[in-house]
N, C-alpha and C positions, 0 to 999 in steps of 0.2 A: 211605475217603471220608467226611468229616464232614458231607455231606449226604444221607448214608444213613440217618443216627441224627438225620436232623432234625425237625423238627413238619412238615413237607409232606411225610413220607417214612421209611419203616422202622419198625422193631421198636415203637418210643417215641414216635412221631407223637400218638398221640391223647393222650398222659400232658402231652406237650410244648405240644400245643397247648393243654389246660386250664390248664398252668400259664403263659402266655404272656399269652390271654384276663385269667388273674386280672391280672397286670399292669398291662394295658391297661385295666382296670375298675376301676383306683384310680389311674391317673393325673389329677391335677388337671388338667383341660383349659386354663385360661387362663395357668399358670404353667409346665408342663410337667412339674413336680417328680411322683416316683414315689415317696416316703416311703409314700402311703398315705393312703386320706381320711380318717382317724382320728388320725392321727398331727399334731395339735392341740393348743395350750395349751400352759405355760410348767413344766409336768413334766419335773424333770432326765430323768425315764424314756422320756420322750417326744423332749425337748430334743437330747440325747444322741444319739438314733438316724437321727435323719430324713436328714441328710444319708448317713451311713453305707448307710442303707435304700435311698435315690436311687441312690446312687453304683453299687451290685450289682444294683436290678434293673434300671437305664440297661445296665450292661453285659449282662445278659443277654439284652434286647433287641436291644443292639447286633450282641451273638455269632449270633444266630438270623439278623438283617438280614443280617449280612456271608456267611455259610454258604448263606441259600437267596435272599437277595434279594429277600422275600417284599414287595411293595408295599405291606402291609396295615400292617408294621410301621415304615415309614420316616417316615411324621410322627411315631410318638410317640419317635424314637429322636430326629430331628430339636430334636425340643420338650423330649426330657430334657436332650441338650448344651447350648441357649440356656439354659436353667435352672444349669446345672453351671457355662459361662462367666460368666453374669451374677454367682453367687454367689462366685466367685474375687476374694479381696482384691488391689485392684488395686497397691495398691505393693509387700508381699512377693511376690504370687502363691500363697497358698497358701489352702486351706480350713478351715474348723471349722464348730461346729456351728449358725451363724444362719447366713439368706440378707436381705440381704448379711451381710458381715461388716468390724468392723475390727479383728477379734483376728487375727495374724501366720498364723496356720495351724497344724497339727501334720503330723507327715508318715505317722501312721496313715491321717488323712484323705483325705493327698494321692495315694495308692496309689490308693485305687476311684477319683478322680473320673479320675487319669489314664489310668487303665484304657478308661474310658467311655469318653473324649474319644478316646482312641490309635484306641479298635476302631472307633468311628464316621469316624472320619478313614481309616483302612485301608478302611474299607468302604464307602467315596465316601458319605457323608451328609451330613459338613460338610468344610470345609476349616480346621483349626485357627489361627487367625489367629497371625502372626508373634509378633505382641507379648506372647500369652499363651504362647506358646512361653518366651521372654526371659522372662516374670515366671514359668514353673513352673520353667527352669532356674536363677534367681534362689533361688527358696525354696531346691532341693537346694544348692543353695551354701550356706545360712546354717542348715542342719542339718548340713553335713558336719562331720566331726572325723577324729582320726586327723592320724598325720604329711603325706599323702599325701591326704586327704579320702575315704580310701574307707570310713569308720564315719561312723554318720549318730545324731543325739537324735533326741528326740522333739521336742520343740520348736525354732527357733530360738535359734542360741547367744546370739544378741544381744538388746538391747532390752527395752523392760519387762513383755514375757510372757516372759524367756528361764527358762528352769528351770535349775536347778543338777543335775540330773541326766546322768549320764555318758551316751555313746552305746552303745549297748544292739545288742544281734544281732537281733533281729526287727526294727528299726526301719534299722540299716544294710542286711540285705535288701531291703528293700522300695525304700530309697532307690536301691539299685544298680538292682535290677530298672526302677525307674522310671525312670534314666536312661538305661539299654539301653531302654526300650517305647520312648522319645521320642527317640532315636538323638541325645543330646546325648553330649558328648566325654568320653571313659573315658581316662584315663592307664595302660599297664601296672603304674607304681606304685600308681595308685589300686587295680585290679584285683585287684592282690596283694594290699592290706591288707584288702578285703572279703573276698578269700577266704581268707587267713591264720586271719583272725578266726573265720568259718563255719565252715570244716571244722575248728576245737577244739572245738566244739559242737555234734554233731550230733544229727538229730530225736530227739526223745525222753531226752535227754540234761540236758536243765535246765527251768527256771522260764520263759522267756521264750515 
């Protein structure tokens, strides 16, 4: 039961709920965004992180929300997705590191915010709007590769951010997973080639 082990409850309540608290006490209140109220200024070090930093602790948020349903935490879960959707480019659909953005997206990115958005949607806070649906299944399209589309870049194949870089095993994971969270359509051929791929490399096995 995963609401035994949760902050209203069990072994790790009090550890759960301090680290909960910290969350909520660095969410910027008028933008929703959970980077951090430090997380400031035009520092690739900085630059680099913020969305990444949103996107996990919205989902940890989320995960506590959906598990205990705990009232306390449903406006700031509420106020990170309007932040996550707002910041989604709206013609590819995908994320990077400004809010807004008009760079294409990467699809390291696109893993946490759909994470966020998935568990907040499962866990009645928002209703994911149709049309961002269509623009995040849109991105996974224009990262797929493979004969079959089941290996995924980093970037979009197309267009003038596309990189020349092959589609990589960390990045076709993530893309698969993302299509399975968001219950978009999986071919058995697709299927096969993500997992032809993964199981030749498994954990601890390489660089990626």
């Amino acid at each position: 039961d995963p609401a035994a082990h949760a902050h209203l409850a069990g072994r790790y309540a009090q550890t759960l709920q301090a680290g909960l608290r910290c969350l909520l006490s660095r969410q910027y209140p008028s933008s929703g965004a959970l980077a951090g109220l430090d997380q400031v200024g035009r520092d690739d070090s900085v630059r680099f992180a913020r969305m990444y930093s949103h996107g996990m602790a919205g989902l940890a948020l989320a995960e506590a929300y959906s598990i205990t349903r705990d009232p306390a935490l449903l406006s700031a879960v509420h106020s990170a997705c309007n932040y996550s959707i707002a910041a989604m480019n709206t013609t590819s659909g995908g994320w990077r590191y400004e809010y807004p953005t008009s760079d294409p997206g990467d699809t390291s990115q696109f893993g946490w915010q759909a994470m966020l958005l998935t568990s907040a949607h499962r866990g009645g806070v928002i209703q994911l709007p149709q049309d961002r649906r269509i623009l995040m299944q849109r991105f996974l399209d224009s990262v797929a590769a493979g004969n079959y589309g089941g290996l995924a870049t980093y970037r979009p194949r197309r267009g003038p951010y596309a990189a020349a870089e092959l589609a990589t095993n960390s990045m076709t994971a993530e893309a698969m997973a993302s299509r399975l969270l968001l219950g978009f359509p999986v071919s058995k051929e697709m299927a096969s080639e993500t997992q032809k791929t993964l199981l030749a490399q498994m954990p601890g096995q390489g660089q990626e």
